[in-house]
C-alpha positions, -999 to 999 in steps of 0.1 A, spaced: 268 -3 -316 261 -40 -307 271 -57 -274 308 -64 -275 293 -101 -264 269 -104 -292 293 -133 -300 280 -152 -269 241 -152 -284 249 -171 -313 245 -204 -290 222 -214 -265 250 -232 -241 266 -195 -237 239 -175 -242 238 -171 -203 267 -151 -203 257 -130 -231 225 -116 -213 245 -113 -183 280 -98 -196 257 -71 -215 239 -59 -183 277 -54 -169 280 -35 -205 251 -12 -193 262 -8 -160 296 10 -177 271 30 -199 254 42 -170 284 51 -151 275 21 -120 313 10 -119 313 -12 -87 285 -25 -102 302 -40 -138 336 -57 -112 310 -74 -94 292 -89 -123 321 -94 -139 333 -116 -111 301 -139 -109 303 -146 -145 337 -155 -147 330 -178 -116 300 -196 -131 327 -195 -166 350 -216 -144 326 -239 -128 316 -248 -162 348 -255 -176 351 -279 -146 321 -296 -156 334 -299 -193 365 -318 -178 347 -334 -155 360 -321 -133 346 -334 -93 340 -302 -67 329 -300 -36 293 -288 -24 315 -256 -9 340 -246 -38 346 -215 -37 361 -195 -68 394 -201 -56 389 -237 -47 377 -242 -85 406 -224 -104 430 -240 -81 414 -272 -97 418 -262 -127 452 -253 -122 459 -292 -110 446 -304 -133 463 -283 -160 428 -280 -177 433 -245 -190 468 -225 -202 482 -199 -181 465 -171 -203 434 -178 -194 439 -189 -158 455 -158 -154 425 -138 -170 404 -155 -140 424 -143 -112 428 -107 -130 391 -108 -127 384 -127 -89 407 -103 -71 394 -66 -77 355 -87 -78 362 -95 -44 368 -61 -33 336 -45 -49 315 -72 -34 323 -73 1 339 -36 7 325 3 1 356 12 -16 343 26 -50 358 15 -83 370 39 -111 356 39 -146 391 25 -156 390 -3 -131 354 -10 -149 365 -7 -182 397 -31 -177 375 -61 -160 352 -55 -189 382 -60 -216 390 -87 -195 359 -107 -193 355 -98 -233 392 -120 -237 379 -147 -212 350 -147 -236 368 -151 -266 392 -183 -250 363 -197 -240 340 -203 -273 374 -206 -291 381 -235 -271 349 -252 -262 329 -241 -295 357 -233 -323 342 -201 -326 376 -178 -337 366 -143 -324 387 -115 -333 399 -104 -295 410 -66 -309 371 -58 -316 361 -46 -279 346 -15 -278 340 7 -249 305 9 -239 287 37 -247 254 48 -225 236 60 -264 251 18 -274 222 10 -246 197 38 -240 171 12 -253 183 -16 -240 180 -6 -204 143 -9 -206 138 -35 -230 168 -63 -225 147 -97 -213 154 -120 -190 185 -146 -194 174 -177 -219 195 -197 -189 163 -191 -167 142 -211 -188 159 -246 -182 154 -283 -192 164 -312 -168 176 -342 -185 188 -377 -178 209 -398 -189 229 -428 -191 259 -445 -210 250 -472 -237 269 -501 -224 263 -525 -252 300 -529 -264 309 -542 -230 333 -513 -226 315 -490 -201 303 -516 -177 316 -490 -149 287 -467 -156 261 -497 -151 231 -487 -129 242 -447 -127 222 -421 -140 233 -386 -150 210 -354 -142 220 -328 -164 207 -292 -171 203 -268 -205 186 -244 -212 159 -245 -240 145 -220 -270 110 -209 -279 85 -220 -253 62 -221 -279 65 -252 -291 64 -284 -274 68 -282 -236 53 -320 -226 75 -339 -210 101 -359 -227 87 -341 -259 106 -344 -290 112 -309 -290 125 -309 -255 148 -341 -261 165 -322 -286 181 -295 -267 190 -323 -244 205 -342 -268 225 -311 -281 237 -305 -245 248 -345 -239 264 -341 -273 287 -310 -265 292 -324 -229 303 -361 -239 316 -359 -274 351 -355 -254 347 -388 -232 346 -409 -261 316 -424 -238 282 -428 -261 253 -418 -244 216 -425 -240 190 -395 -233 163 -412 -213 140 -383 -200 138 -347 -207 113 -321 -189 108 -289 -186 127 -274 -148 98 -249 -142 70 -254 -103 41 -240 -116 31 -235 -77 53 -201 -79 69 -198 -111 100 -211 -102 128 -221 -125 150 -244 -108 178 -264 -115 199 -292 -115 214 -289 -81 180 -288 -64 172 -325 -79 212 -331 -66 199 -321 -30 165 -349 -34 181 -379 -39 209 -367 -14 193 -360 13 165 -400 4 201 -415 5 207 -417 -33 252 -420 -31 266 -407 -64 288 -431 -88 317 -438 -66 339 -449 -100 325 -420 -122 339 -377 -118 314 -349 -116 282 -346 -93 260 -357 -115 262 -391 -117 237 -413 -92 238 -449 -83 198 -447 -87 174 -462 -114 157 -439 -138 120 -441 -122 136 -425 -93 152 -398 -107 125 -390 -122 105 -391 -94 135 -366 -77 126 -340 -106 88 -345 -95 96 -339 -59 114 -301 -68 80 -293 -84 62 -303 -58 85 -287 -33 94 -314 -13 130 -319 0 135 -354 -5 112 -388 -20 87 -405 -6 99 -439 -14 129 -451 -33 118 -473 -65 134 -504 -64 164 -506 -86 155 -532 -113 186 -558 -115 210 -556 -145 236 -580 -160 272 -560 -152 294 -574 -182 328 -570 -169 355 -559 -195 379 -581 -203 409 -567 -180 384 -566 -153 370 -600 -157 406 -614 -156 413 -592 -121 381 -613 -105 396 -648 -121 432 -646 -111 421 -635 -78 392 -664 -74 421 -694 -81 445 -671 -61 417 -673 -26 421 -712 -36 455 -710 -13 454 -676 1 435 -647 14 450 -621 -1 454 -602 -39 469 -571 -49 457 -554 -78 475 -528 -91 451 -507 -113 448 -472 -129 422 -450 -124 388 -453 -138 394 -491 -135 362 -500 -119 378 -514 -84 346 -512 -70 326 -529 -95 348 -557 -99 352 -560 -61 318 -563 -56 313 -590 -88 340 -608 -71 326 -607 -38 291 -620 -59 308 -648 -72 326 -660 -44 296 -655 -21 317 -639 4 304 -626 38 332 -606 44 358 -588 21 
């Protein structure tokens, strides 16, 4: 018998969970049942943190599991069934990782069946793949007595960083002017071409941007693409670790824009961020300048800045009353440009 998660191999997005879901699947062969809640729980956490990320969704640095499903739950990102699969899972997860108590083969098999139907919502929902969720079978230890040996390392390990920005050229995105986004995917044969910003390498990037943005209505622009690997001591790293350089050189992220991966930052220096990780520094040498571009207001926001320039004519003060995603800042700050004000 195949893994029950064979499912999750078909794609290289989720082909993380499948190597890791079918090592739980051998831990239940093998009769390791604290083992199996345990894994269970980390996958399902990384599940959630990635479902986040889809909405774009903003966590803090110290989420913890809870923290991110009660997000999720705010948010009303995800239906009760699945939500509900996540907490089924966290609770008796918790207990095997941080207490002796021992788990029952029927406390393994359930978190199993219930990572298999978390499994199925989520490439159902995010990859309109239509699994039939009455297919679970219970692991068997003759299903794996090859596999033990020979199962390889995750695909996930072998990641591309990627950056990226938003093509601004209809004027309608001017709040995403001067940010850059560092993304991470994971890439196929490393066989073929490895250089960086390689053809090959741009497009698993550009299949990542595409599953990752195609909901924002937002076009995008890949701009780099290079392999995350420190040949110093065969490390794999990620995208976090870039996160941390240009955090802790003073690079803010994009006030107006959700998630963690967007940085007020030019592309030279995030560049030079990835180049810093493989070099194993913790932050840049120098900052590159940020060339200067042209912020093209759109329309409702170039009207904001107008009505308030004739309104400081007579007074000193101008409420605006806008929604979210607006671009307050941005069109503060053009204001404040235009008006050569000291003070605001």
């Amino acid at each position: 018998m195949e893994s029950n998660f064979e499912f999750l191999n078909h794609d290289i997005l989720t082909r993380q969970y499948y190597t890791r879901a079918t090592q739980a699947e051998i831990s239940y062969a093998v009769g390791i049942y604290p083992g199996v809640l345990t894994a269970v729980r980390a996958i399902a956490e990384n599940m959630a943190r990635d479902v986040a990320d889809q909405k774009f969704i903003k966590l803090g640095k110290r989420a913890t599991f809870n923290d991110v499903l009660r997000r999720l739950k705010q948010k009303a990102c995800i239906d009760e069934y699945a939500l509900q699969l996540f907490y089924d899972i966290k609770n008796p997860g918790n207990v095997a990782a941080h207490t002796l108590e021992d788990s029952s083969q029927k406390d393994a098999l359930r978190a199993l069946k219930q990572l298999f139907a978390l499994m199925v919502w989520f490439v159902g929902t995010f990859y309109d793949e239509k699994i039939d969720i009455t297919s679970f079978k219970e692991p068997a230890e003759t299903d794996f007595m090859y596999h033990t040996t020979t199962i390889q390392p995750s695909n996930a390990e072998k990641n591309l960083i990627y950056i990226q920005t938003a093509d601004n050229s209809s004027g309608k995105f001017a709040v995403y002017a001067n940010s850059q986004k560092i993304g991470k995917t994971g890439v196929g044969d490393l066989a073929e071409d490895n250089s960086d910003n390689s053809p090959y390498l741009r497009s698993w990037a550009e299949k990542r941007i595409d599953q990752y943005m195609k909901t924002s209505g937002v076009p995008a622009n890949l701009e780099w693409a290079e392999l995350a690997y420190r040949q110093s001591d065969g490390w794999w790293f990620s995208d976090h670790d870039v996160y941390r350089v240009l955090e802790r050189s003073g690079i803010k992220h994009s006030q107006d824009l959700a998630g963690n991966e967007w940085f007020e930052t030019n592309l030279e220096t995030a560049k030079s961020a990835i180049k810093a990780v493989k070099e194993g520094k913790d932050s840049l040498d120098k900052v590159i300048p940020q060339t200067e571009i042209k912020v093209v207001l759109r329309p409702e926001q170039r009207e904001a800045v107008d009505k308030t320039k004739d309104a400081f004519k007579s007074g000193n003060k101008m409420l605006w009353n806008a929604k979210m995603r607006f671009g307050k800042t941005l069109s503060a700050l053009e204001l404040v440009k235009e008006k050569t004000l000291k003070k605001f």
